[in-house]
PyMOL Python script that loads the backbone (N, CA, C, O; Angstrom):
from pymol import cmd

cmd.read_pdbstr("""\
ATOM      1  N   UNK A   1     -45.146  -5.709 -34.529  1.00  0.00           N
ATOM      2  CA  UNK A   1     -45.491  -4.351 -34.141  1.00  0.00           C
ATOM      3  C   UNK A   1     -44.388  -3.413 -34.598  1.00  0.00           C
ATOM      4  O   UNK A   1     -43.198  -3.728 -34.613  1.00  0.00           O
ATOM      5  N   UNK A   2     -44.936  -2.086 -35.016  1.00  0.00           N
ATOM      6  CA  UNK A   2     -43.726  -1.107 -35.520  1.00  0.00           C
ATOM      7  C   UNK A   2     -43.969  -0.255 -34.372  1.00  0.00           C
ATOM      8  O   UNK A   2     -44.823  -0.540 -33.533  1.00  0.00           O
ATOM      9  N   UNK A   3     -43.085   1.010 -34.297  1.00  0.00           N
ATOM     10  CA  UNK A   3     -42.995   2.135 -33.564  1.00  0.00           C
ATOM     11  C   UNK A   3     -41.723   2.796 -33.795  1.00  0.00           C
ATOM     12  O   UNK A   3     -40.779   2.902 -33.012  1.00  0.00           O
ATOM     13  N   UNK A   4     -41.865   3.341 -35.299  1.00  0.00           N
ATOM     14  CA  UNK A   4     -40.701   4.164 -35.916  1.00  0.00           C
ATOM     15  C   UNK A   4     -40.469   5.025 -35.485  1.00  0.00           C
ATOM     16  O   UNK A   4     -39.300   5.306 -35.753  1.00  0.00           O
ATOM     17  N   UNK A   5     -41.198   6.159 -34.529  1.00  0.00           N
ATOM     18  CA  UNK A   5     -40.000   7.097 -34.656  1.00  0.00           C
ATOM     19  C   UNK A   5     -41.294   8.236 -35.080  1.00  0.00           C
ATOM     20  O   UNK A   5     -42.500   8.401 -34.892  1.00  0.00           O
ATOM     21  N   UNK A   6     -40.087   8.889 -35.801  1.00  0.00           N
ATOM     22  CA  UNK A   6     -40.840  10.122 -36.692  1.00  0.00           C
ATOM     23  C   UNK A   6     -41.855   9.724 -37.780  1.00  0.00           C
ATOM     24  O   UNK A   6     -42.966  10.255 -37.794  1.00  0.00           O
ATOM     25  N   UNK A   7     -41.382   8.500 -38.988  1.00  0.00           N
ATOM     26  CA  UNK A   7     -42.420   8.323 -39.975  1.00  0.00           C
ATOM     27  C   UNK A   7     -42.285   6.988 -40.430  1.00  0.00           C
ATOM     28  O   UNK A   7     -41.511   6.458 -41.227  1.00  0.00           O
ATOM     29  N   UNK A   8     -43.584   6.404 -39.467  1.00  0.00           N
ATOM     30  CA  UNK A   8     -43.782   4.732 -39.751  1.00  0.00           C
ATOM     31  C   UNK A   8     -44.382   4.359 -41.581  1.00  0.00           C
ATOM     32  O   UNK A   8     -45.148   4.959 -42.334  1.00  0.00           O
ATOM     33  N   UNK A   9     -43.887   3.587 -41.663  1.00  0.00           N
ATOM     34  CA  UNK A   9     -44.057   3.818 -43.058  1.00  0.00           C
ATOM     35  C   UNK A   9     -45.759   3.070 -43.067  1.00  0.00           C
ATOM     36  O   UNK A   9     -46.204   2.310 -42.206  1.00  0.00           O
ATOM     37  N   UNK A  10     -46.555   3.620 -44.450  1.00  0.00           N
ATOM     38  CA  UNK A  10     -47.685   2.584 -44.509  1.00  0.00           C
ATOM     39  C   UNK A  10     -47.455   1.487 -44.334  1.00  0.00           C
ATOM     40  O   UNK A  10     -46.316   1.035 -44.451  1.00  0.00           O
ATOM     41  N   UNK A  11     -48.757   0.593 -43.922  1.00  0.00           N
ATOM     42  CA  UNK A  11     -48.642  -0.791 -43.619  1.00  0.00           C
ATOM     43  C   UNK A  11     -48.321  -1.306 -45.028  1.00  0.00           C
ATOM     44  O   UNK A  11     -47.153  -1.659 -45.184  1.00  0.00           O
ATOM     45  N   UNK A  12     -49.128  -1.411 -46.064  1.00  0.00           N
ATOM     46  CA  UNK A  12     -48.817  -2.045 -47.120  1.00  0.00           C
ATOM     47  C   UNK A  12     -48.074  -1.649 -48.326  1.00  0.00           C
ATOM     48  O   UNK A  12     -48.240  -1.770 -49.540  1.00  0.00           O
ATOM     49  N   UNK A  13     -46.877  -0.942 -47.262  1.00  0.00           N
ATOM     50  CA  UNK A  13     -45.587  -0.753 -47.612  1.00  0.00           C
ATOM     51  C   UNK A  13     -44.430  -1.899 -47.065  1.00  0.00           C
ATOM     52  O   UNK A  13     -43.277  -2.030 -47.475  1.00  0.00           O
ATOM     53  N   UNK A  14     -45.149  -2.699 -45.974  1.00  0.00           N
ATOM     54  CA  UNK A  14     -43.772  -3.494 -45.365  1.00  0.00           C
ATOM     55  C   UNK A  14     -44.246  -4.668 -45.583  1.00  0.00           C
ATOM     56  O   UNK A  14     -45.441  -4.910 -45.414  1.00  0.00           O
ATOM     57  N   UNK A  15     -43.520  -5.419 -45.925  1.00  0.00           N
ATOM     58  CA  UNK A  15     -43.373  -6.692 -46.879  1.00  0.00           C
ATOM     59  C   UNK A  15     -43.234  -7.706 -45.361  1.00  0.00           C
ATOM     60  O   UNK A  15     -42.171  -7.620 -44.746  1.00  0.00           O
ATOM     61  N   UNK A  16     -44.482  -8.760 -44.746  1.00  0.00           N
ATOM     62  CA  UNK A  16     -44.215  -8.918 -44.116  1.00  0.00           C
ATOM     63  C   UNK A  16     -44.743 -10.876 -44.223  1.00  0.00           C
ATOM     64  O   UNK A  16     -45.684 -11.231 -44.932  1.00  0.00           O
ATOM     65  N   UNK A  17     -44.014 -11.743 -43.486  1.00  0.00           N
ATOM     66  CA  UNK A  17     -44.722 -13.192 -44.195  1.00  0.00           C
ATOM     67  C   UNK A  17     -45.800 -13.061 -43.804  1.00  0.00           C
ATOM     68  O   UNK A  17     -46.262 -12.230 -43.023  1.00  0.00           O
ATOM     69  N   UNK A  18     -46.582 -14.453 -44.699  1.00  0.00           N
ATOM     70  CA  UNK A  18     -47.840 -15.234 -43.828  1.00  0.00           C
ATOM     71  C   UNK A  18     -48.272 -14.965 -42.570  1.00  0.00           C
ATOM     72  O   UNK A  18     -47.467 -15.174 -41.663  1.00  0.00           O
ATOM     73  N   UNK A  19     -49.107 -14.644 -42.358  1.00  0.00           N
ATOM     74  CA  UNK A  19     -49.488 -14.559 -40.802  1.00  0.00           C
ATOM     75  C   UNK A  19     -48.966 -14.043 -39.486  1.00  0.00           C
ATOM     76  O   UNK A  19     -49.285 -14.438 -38.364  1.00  0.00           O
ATOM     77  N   UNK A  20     -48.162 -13.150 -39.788  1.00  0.00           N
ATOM     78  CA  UNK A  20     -47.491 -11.667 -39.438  1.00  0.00           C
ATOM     79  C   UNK A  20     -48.502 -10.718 -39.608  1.00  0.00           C
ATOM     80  O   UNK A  20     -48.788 -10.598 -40.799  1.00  0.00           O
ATOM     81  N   UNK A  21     -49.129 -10.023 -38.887  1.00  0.00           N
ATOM     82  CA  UNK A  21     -49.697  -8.950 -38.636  1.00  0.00           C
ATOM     83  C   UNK A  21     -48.938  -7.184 -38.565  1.00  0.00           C
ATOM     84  O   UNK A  21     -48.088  -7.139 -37.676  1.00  0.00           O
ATOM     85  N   UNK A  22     -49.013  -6.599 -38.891  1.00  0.00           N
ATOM     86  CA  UNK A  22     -48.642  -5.383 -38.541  1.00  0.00           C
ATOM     87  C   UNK A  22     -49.542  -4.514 -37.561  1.00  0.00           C
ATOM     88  O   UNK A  22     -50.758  -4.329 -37.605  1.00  0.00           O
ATOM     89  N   UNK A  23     -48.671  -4.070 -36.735  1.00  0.00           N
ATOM     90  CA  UNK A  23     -49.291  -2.955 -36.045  1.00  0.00           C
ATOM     91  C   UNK A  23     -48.670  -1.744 -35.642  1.00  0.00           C
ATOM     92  O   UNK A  23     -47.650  -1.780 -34.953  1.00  0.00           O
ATOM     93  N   UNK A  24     -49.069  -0.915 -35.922  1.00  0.00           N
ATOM     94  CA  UNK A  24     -48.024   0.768 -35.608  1.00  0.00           C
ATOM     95  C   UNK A  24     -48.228   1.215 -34.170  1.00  0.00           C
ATOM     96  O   UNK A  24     -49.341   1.647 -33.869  1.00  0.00           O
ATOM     97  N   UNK A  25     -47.401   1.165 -33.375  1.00  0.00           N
ATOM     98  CA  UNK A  25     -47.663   1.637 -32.465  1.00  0.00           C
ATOM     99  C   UNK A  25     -47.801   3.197 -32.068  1.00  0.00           C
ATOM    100  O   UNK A  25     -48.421   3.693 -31.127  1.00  0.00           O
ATOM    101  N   UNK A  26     -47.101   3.761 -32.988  1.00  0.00           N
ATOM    102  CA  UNK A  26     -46.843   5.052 -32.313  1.00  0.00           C
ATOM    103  C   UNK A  26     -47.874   6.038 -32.076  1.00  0.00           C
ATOM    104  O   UNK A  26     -47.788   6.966 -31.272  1.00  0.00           O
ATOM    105  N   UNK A  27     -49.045   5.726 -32.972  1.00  0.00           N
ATOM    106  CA  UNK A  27     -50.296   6.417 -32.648  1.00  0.00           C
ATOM    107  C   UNK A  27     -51.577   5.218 -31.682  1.00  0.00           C
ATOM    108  O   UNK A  27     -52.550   5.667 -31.077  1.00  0.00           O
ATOM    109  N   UNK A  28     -51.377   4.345 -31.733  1.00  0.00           N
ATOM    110  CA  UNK A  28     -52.002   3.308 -31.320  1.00  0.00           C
ATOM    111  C   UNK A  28     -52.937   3.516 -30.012  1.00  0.00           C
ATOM    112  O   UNK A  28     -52.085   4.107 -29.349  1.00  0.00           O
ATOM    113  N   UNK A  29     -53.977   3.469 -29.220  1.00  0.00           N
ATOM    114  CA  UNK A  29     -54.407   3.918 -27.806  1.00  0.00           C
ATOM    115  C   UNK A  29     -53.681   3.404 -26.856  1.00  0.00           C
ATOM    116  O   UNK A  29     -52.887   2.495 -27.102  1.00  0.00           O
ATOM    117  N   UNK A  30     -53.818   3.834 -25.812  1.00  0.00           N
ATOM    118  CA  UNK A  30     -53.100   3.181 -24.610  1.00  0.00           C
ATOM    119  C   UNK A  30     -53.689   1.343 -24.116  1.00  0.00           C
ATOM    120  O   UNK A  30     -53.077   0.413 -23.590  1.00  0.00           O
ATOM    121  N   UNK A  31     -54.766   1.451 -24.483  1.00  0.00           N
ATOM    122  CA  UNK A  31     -55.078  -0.047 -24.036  1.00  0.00           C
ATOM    123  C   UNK A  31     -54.530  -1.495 -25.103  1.00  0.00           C
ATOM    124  O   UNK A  31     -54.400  -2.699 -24.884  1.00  0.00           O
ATOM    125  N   UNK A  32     -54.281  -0.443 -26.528  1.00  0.00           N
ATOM    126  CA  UNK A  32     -54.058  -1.719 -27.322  1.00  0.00           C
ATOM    127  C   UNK A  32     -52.516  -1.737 -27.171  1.00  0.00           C
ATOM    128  O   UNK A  32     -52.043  -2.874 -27.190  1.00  0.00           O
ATOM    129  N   UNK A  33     -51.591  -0.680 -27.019  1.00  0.00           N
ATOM    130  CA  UNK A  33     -50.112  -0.319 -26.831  1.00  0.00           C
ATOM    131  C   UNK A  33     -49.988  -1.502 -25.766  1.00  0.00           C
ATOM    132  O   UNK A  33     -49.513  -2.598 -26.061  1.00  0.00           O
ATOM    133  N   UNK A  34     -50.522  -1.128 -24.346  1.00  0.00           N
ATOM    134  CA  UNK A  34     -50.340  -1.358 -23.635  1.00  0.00           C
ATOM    135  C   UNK A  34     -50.296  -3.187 -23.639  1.00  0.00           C
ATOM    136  O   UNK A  34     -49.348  -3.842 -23.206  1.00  0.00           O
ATOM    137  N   UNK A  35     -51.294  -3.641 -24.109  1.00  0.00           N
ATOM    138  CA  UNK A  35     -51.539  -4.927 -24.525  1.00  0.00           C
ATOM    139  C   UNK A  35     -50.745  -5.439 -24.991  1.00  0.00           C
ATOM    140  O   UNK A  35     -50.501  -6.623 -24.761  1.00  0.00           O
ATOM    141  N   UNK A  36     -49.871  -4.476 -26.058  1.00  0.00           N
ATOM    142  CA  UNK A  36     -48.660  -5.338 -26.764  1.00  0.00           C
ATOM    143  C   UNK A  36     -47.558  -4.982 -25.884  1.00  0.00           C
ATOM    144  O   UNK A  36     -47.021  -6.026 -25.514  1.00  0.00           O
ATOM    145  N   UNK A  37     -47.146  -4.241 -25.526  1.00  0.00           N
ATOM    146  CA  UNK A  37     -46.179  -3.634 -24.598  1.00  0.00           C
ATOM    147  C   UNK A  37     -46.135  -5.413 -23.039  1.00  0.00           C
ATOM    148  O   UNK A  37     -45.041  -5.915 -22.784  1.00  0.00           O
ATOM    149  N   UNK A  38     -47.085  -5.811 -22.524  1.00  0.00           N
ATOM    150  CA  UNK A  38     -47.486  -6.933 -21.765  1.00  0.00           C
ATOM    151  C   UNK A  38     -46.913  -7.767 -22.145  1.00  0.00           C
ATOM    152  O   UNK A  38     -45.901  -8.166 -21.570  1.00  0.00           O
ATOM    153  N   UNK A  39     -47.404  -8.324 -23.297  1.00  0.00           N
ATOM    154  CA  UNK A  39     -48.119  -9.862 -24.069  1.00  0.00           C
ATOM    155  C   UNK A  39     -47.499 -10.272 -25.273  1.00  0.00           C
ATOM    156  O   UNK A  39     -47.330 -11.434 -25.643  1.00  0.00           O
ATOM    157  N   UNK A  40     -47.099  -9.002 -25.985  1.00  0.00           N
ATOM    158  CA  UNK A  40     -47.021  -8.925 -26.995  1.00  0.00           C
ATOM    159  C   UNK A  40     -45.521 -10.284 -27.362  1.00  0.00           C
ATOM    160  O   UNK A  40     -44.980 -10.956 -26.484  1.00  0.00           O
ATOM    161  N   UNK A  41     -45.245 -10.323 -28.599  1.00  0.00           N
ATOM    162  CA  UNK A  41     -43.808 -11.073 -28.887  1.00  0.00           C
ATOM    163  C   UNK A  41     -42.997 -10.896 -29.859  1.00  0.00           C
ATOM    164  O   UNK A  41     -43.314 -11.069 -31.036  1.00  0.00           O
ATOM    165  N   UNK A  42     -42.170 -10.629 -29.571  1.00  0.00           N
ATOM    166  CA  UNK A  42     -40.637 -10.013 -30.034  1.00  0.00           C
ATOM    167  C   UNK A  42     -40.670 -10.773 -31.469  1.00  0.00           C
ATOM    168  O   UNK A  42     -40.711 -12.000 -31.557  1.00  0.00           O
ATOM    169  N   UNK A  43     -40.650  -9.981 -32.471  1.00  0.00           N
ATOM    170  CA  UNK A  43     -40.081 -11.147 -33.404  1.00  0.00           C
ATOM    171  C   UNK A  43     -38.696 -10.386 -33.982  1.00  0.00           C
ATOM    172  O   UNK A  43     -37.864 -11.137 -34.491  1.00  0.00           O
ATOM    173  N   UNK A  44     -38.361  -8.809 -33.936  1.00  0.00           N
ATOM    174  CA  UNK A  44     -37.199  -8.720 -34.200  1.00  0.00           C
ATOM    175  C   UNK A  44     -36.964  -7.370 -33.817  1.00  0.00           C
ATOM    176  O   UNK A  44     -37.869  -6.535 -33.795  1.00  0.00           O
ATOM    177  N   UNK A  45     -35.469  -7.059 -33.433  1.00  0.00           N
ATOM    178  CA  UNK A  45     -35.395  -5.759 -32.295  1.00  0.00           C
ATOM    179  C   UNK A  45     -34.649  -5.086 -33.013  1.00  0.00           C
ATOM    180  O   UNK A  45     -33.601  -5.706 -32.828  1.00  0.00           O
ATOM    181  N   UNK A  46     -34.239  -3.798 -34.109  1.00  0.00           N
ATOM    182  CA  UNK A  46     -33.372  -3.438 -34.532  1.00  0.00           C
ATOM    183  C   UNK A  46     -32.962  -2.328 -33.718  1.00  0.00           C
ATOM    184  O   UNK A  46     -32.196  -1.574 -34.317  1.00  0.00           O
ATOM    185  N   UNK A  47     -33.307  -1.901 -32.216  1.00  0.00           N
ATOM    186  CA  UNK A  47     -33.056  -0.970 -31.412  1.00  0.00           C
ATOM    187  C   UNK A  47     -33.787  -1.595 -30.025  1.00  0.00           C
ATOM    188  O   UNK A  47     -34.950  -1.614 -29.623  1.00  0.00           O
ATOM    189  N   UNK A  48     -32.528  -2.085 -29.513  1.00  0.00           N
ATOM    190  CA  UNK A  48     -32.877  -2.543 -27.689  1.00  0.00           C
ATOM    191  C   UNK A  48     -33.373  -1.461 -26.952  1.00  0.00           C
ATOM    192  O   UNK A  48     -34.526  -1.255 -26.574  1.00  0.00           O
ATOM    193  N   UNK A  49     -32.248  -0.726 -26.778  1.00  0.00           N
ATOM    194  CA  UNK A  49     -32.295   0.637 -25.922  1.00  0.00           C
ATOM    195  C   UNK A  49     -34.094   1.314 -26.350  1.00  0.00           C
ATOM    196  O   UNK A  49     -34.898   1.604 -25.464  1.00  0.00           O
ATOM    197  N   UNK A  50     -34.374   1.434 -27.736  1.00  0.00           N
ATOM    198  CA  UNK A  50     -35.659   2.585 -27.605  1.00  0.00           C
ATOM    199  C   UNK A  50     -36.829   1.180 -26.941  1.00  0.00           C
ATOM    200  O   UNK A  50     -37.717   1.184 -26.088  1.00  0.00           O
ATOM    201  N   UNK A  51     -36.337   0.256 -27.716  1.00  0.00           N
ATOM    202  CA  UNK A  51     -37.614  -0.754 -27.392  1.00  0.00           C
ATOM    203  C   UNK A  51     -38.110  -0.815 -26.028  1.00  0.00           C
ATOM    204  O   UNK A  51     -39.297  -0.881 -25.706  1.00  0.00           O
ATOM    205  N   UNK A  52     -36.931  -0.784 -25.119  1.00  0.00           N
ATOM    206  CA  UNK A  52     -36.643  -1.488 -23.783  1.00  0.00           C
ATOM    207  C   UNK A  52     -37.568   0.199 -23.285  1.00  0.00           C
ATOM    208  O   UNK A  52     -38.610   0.272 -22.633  1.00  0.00           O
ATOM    209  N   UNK A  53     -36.838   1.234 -23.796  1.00  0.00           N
ATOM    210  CA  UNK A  53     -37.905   2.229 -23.114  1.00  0.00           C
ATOM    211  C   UNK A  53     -39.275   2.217 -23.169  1.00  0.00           C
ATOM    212  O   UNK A  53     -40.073   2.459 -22.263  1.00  0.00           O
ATOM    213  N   UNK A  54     -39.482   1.906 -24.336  1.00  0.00           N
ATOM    214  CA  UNK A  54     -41.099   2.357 -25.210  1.00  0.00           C
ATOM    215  C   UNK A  54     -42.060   1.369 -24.306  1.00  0.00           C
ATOM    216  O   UNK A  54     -43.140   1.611 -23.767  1.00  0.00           O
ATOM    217  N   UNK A  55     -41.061  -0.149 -24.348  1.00  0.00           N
ATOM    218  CA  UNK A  55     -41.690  -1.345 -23.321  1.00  0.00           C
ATOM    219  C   UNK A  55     -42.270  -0.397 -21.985  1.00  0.00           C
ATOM    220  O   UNK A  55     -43.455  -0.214 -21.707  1.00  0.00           O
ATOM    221  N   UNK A  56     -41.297   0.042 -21.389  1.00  0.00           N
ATOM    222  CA  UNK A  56     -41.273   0.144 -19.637  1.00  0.00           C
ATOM    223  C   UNK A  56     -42.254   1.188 -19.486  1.00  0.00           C
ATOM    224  O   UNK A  56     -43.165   1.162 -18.659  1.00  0.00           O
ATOM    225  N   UNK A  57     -42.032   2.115 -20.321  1.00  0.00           N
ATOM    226  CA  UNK A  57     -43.277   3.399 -20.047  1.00  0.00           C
ATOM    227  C   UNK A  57     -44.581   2.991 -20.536  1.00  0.00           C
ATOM    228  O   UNK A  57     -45.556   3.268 -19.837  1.00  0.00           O
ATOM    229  N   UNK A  58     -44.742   2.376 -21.630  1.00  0.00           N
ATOM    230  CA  UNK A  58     -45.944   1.940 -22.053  1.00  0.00           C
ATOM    231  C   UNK A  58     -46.609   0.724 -21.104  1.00  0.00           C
ATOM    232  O   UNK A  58     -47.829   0.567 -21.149  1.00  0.00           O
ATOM    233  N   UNK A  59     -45.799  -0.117 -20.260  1.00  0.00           N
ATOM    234  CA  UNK A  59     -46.585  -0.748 -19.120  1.00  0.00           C
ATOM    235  C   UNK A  59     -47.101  -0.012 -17.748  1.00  0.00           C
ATOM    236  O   UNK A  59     -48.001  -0.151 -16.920  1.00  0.00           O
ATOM    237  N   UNK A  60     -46.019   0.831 -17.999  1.00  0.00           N
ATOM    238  CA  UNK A  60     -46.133   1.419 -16.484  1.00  0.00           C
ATOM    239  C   UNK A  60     -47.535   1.984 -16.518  1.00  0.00           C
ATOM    240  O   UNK A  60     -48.469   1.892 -15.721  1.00  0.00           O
ATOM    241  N   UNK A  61     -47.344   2.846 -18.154  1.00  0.00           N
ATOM    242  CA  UNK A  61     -48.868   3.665 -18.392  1.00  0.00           C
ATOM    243  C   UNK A  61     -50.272   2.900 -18.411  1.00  0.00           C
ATOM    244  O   UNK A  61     -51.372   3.218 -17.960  1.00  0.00           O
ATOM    245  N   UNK A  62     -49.902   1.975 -18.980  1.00  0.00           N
ATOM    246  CA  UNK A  62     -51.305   1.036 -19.530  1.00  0.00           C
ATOM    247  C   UNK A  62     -51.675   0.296 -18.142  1.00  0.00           C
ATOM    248  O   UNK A  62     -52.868   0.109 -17.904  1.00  0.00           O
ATOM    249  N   UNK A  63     -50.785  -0.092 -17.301  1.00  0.00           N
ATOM    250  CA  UNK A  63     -51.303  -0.536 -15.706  1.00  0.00           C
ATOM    251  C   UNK A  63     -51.089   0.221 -14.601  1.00  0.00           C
ATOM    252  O   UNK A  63     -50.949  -0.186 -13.448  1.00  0.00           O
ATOM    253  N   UNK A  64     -51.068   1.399 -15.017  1.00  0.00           N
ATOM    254  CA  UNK A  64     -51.852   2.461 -13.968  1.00  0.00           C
ATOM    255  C   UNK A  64     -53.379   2.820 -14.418  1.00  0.00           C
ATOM    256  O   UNK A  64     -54.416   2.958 -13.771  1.00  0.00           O
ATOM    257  N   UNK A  65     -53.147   2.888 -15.457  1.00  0.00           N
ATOM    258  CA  UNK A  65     -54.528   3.181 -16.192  1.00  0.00           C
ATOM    259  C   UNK A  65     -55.563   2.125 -15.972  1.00  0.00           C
ATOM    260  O   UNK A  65     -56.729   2.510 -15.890  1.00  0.00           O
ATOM    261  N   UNK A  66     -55.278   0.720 -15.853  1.00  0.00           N
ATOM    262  CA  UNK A  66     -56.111  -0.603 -15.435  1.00  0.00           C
ATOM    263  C   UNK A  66     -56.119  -0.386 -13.943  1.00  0.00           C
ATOM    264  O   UNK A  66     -56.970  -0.818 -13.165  1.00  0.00           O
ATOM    265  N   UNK A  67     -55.391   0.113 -13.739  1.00  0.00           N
ATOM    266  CA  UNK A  67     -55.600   0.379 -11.700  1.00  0.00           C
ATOM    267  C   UNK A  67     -57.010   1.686 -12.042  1.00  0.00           C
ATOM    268  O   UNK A  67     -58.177   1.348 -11.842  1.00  0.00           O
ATOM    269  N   UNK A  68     -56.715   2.937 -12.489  1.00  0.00           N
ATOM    270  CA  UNK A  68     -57.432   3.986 -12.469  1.00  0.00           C
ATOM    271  C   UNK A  68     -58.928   3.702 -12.701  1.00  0.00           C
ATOM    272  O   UNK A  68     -59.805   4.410 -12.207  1.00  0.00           O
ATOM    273  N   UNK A  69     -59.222   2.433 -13.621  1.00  0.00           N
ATOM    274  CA  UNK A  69     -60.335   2.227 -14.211  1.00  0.00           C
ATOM    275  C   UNK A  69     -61.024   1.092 -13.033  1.00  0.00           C
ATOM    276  O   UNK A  69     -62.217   0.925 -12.781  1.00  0.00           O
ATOM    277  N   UNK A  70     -60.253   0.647 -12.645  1.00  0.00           N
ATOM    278  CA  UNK A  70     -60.860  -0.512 -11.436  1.00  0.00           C
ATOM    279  C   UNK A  70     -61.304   0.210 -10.586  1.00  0.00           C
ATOM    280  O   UNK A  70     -62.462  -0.114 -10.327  1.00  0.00           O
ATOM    281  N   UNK A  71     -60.816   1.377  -9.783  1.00  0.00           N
ATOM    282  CA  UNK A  71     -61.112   1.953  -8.509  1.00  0.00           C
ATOM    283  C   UNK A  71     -62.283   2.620  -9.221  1.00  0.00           C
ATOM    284  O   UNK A  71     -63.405   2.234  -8.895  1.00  0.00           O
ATOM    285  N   UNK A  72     -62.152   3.781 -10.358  1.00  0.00           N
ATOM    286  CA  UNK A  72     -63.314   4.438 -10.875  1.00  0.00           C
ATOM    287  C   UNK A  72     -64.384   3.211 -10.840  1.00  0.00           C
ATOM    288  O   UNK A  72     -65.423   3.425 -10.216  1.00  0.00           O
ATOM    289  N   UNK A  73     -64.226   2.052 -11.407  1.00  0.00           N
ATOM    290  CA  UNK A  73     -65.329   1.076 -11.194  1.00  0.00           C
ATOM    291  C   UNK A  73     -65.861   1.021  -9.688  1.00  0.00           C
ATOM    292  O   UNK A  73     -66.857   1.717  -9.493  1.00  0.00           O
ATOM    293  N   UNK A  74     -65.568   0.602  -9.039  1.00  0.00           N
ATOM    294  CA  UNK A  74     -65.531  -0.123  -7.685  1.00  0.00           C
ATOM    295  C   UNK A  74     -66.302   1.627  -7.082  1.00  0.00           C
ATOM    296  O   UNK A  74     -67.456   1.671  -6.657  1.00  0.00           O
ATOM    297  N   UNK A  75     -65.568   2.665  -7.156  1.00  0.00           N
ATOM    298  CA  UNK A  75     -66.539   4.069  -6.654  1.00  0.00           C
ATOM    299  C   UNK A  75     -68.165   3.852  -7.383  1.00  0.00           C
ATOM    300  O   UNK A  75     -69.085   3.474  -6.657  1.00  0.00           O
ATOM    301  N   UNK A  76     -68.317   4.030  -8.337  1.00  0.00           N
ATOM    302  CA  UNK A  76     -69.215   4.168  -9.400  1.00  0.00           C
ATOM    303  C   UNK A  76     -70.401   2.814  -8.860  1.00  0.00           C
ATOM    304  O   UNK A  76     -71.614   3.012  -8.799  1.00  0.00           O
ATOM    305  N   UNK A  77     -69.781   1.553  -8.531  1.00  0.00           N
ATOM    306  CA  UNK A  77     -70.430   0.215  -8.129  1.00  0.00           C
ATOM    307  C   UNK A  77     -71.214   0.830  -6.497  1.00  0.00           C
ATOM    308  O   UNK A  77     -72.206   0.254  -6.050  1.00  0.00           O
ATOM    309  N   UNK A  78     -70.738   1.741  -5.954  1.00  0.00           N
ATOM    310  CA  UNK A  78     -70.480   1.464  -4.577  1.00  0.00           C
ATOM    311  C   UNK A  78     -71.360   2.743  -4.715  1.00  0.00           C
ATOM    312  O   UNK A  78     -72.442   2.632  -4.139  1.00  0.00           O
ATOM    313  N   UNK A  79     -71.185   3.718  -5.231  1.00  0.00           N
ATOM    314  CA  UNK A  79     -72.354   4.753  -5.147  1.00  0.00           C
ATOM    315  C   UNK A  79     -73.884   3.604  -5.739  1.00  0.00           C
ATOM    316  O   UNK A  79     -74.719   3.247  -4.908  1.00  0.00           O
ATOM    317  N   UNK A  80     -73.967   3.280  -6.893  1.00  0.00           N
ATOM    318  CA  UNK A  80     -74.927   3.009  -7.332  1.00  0.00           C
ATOM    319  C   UNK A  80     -75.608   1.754  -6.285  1.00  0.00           C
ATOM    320  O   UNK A  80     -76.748   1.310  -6.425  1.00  0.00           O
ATOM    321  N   UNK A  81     -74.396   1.207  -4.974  1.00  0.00           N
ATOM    322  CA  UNK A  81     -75.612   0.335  -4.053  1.00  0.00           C
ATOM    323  C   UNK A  81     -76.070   1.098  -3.144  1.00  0.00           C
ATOM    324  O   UNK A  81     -76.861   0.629  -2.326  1.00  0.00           O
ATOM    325  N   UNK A  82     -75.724   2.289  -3.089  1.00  0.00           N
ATOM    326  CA  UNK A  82     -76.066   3.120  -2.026  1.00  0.00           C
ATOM    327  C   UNK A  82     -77.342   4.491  -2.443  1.00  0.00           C
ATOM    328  O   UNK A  82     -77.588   5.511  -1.798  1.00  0.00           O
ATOM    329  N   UNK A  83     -77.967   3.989  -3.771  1.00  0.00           N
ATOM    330  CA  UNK A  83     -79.096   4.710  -4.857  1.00  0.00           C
ATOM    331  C   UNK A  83     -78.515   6.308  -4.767  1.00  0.00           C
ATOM    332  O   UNK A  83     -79.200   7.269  -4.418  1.00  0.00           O
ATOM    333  N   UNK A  84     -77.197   6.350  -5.135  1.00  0.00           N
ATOM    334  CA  UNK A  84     -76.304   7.543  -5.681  1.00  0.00           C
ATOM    335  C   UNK A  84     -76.071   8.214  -6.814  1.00  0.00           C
ATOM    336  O   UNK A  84     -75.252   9.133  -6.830  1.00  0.00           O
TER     337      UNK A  84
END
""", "prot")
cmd.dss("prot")
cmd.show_as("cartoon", "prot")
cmd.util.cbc("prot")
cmd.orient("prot")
């Protein structure tokens, strides 16, 4: 995963091995960010400090947002048993 900054370079600009994927984060949605931000795996850190931020806010965001979408579910479930 990238997340340059000001200007991520094109993908098939970065020379990357076999079965290495690229992904840009910096425009990326919150559910797929968030996904890597979780799950995701480190393969190399050339900045702790921004990573360690980009990590913490991008979970915090992406699982409030999985909270926001459960309750909106669970309202939405709960009107529709009540023919709402």
């Amino acid at each position: 995963a990238w997340w340059g900054g000001e200007r991520a370079p094109a993908p098939w600009d970065v020379v990357l091995p076999d079965g290495v994927d690229l992904l840009v984060l910096d425009d990326a949605p919150l559910v797929l960010a968030g996904r890597v931000a979780l799950h995701g795996r480190l393969l190399f850190d050339d900045d702790p400090p921004a990573r360690v931020a980009w990590q913490g806010d991008t979970r915090t965001a992406h699982l409030d947002a999985q909270l926001r979408a459960a309750e909106l579910a669970r309202v939405f479930d709960e009107g529709r048993a009540h023919g709402r």
